[in-house]
Every structure is written in structure tokens, then in C-alpha cells.
C-alpha positions in Angstrom: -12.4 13.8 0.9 -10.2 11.3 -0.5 -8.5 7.8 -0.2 -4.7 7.4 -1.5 -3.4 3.8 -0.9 0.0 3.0 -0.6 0.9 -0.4 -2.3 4.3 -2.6 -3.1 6.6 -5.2 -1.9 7.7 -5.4 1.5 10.5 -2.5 2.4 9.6 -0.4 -0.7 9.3 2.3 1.8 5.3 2.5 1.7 5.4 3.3 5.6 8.2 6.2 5.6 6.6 7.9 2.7 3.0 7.3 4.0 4.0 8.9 7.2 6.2 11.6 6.0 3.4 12.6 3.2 0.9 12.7 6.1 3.2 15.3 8.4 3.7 17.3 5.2 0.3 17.7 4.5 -0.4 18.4 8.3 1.9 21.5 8.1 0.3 22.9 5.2 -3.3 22.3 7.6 -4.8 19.6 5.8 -6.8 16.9 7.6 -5.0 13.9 6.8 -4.9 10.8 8.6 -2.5 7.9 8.4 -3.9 4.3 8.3 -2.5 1.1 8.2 -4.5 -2.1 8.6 -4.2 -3.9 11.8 -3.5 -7.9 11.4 -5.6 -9.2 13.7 -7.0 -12.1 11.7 -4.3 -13.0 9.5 -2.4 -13.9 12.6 -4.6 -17.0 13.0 -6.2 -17.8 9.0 -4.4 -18.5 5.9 -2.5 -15.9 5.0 -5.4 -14.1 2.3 -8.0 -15.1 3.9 -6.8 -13.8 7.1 -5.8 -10.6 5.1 -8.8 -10.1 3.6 -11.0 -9.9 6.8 -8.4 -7.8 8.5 -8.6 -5.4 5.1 -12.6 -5.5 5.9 -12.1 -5.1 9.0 -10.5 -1.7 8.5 -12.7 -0.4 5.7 -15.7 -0.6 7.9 -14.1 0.6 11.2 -12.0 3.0 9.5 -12.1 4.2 6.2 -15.6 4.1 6.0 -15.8 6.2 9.2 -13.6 8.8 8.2 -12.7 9.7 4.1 -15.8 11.8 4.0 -14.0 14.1 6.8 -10.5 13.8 5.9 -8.0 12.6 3.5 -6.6 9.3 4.1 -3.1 8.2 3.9 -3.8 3.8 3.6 -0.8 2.2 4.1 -1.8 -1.3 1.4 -5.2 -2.3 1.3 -7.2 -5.3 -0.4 -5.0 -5.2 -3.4 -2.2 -6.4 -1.4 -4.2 -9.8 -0.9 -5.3 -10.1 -4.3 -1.3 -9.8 -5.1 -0.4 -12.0 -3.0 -3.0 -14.7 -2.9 -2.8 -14.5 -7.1 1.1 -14.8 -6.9 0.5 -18.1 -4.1 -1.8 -19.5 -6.9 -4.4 -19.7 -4.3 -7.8 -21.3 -5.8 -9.6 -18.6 -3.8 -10.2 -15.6 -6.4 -10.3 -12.8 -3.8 -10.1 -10.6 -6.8 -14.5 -10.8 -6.6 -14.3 -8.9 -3.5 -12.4 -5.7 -4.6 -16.4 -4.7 -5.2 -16.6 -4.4 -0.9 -13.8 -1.5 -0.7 -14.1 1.9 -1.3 -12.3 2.8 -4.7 -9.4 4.9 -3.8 -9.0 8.2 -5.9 -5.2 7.3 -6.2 -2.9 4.1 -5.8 0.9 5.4 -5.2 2.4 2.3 -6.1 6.6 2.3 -4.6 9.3 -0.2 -6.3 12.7 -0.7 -5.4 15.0 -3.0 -6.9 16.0 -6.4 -5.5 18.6 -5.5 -3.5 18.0 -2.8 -2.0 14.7 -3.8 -0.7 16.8 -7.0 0.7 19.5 -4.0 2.5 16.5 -2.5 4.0 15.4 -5.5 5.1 18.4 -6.3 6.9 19.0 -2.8 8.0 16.0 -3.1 10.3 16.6 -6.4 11.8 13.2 -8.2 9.5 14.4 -11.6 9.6 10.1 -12.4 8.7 10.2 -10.8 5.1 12.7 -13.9 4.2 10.1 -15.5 1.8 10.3 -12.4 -0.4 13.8 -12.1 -0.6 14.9 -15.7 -0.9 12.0 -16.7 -3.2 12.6 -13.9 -6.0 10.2 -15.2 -8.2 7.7 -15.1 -5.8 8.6 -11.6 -5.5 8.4 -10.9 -9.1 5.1 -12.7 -9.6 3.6 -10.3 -6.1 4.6 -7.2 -8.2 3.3 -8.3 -11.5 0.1 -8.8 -9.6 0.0 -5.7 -8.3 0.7 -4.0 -11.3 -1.8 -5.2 -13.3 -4.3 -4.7 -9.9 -3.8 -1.3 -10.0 -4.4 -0.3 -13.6 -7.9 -0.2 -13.2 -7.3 3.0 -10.9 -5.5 6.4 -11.2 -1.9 5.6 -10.0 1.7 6.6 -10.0 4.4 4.3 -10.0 7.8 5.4 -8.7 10.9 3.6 -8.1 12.6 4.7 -4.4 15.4 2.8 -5.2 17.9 5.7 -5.5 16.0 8.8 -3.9 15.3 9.7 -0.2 11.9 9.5 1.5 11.7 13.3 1.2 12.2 12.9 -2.5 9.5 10.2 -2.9 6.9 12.4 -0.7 8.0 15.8 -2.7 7.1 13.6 -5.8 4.0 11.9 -4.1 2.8 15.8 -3.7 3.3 16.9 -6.9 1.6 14.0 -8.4 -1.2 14.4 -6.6 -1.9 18.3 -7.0 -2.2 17.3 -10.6 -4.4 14.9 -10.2 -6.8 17.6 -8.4 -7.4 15.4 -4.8 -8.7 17.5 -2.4 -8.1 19.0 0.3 -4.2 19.4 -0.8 
């Protein structure tokens, strides 16, 4: 089957697509499943090294488990560290450990301008996404990151900045049927 990661700044909409891709495909009787990493170690390491053992936490436990059954919906993976941890200027080069993942067959990569990442933000009450907002180079430097992270895959980039969830997915889906990923 197939791994499709979901990658980009923080209220980009990864989630809301993610999840709305995975009960569209559910209708049409795919096997999909909808992952998102658990933080269960980043909650008491530095930031990317505590990402980066929740991230192989879940490939083993999960996505190991499961992508030869069923097509898997990740919401980020280890790129997300990389981007961040690069973007930080962290000496560790967590980039060396991309090797311990699973390759996804696509990354859907979701942008959203400034501003309306920051509305989001505030529309849900996430007063801990400050850092991102108030440090806009920061920001900047996280999505360069991840641009040039996912390059080395088959991607799409779309910006979500001016279209609804349903939009995104409907684009998501199309994208994907020409890419030929299975089970669609």
C-alpha cells in the first residue's frame, strides 16, 4: 500500500485535510488509516531530539505495522524535525537519520500565508504556537527547511490560504490519482 505524509507549519490545516482525505477515501471503500505521531518523548527531551524518538517511535509501532495493509494518511513525520531542528541551528544533523523511516510515496506539503495561519491560530484558542507567529523568521527559515526536505520525494505543494478543506482534499485526490498510489 502506500504512505502519504502531511507536512507544514503549524495551522496550515495538515490535520483537517488529513482527516477529511481519510473519510473521503473511506466512502469510496479504501483502507485508509489516519496517523498522527504521539509526543510522548518530546514532552521531556529537547525539542528534536524528543521528536525524533517519538517519530521512531511511531514508524516501528505504526507505520511499519500497517502500510503493507492499508494506505496511510501521516499527519508530519521525521521531516518535521529535520525542519525544525535545521531552522533552531541545532548542531545535531538529524538529517542522517531520514535513512530509519520508510520513504513515503508522496509528501503533500500545505502553506498558508502569515496571517492567516496566525487567525487560525487564534481561532482555536493555541496560545502554544506563539514562537511561530511572533518569530516570523523562524517561521520562514522552518518552511525553507521543509521545502528543500521534501524535494528529494514526489510532492505536491498547495497553498490553503484561500480555499476550504474540501477544496484542499478534492485537490489532494486528484493529485494523487495521477500519481498512480494505490488503492485510490
Amino acid at each position: 500500500m502506500s504512505l502519504i505524509v502531511f507536512e507544514g507549519l503549524d495551522c496550515v490545516g495538515k490535520t483537517s485535510v488529513a482527516r477529511e482525505l481519510e473519510e473521503m477515501l473511506k466512502r469510496q471503500g479504501s483502507d485508509v488509516m489516519y496517523n498522527k505521531t504521539k509526543q510522548r518523548v518530546s514532552r521531556v527531551f529537547p525539542i528534536t531530539l524528543g521528536y525524533l524518538a517519538d517519530e521512531l517511535i511511531n514508524e516501528y509501532s505504526v507505520i511499519r505495522q500497517n502500510v503493507e495493509d492499508k494506505l496511510i494518511l501521516q499527519d508530519r513525520n521525521v521531516m518535521s524535525a529535520i525542519a525544525y531542528s535545521k531552522a533552531l541551528e541545532s548542531r545535531l544533523d538529524l538529517s542522517r537519520m531520514i535513512g530509519l523511516f520508510r520513504t513515503p510515496d508522496l509528501v503533500v506539503y500545505l502553506h498558508a500565508d502569515d496571517s492567516i495561519r496566525q487567525a487560525r491560530a487564534e481561532e482555536r484558542g493555541r496560545k502554544g504556537f506563539v514562537r511561530l507567529f511572533d518569530d516570523l523568521e523562524l517561521a520562514h527559515r522552518v518552511e525553507k527547511n521543509y521545502l528543500e526536505s521534501i524535494s528529494h520525494y514526489n510532492n505536491i505543494v498547495i497553498d490553503t490560504s484561500r480555499s476550504t478543506v474540501r477544496e484542499t482534499t478534492t485537490t489532494i485526490l486528484d493529485e494523487m490519482r495521477k500519481a498512480y498510489i494505490s488503492n485510490l
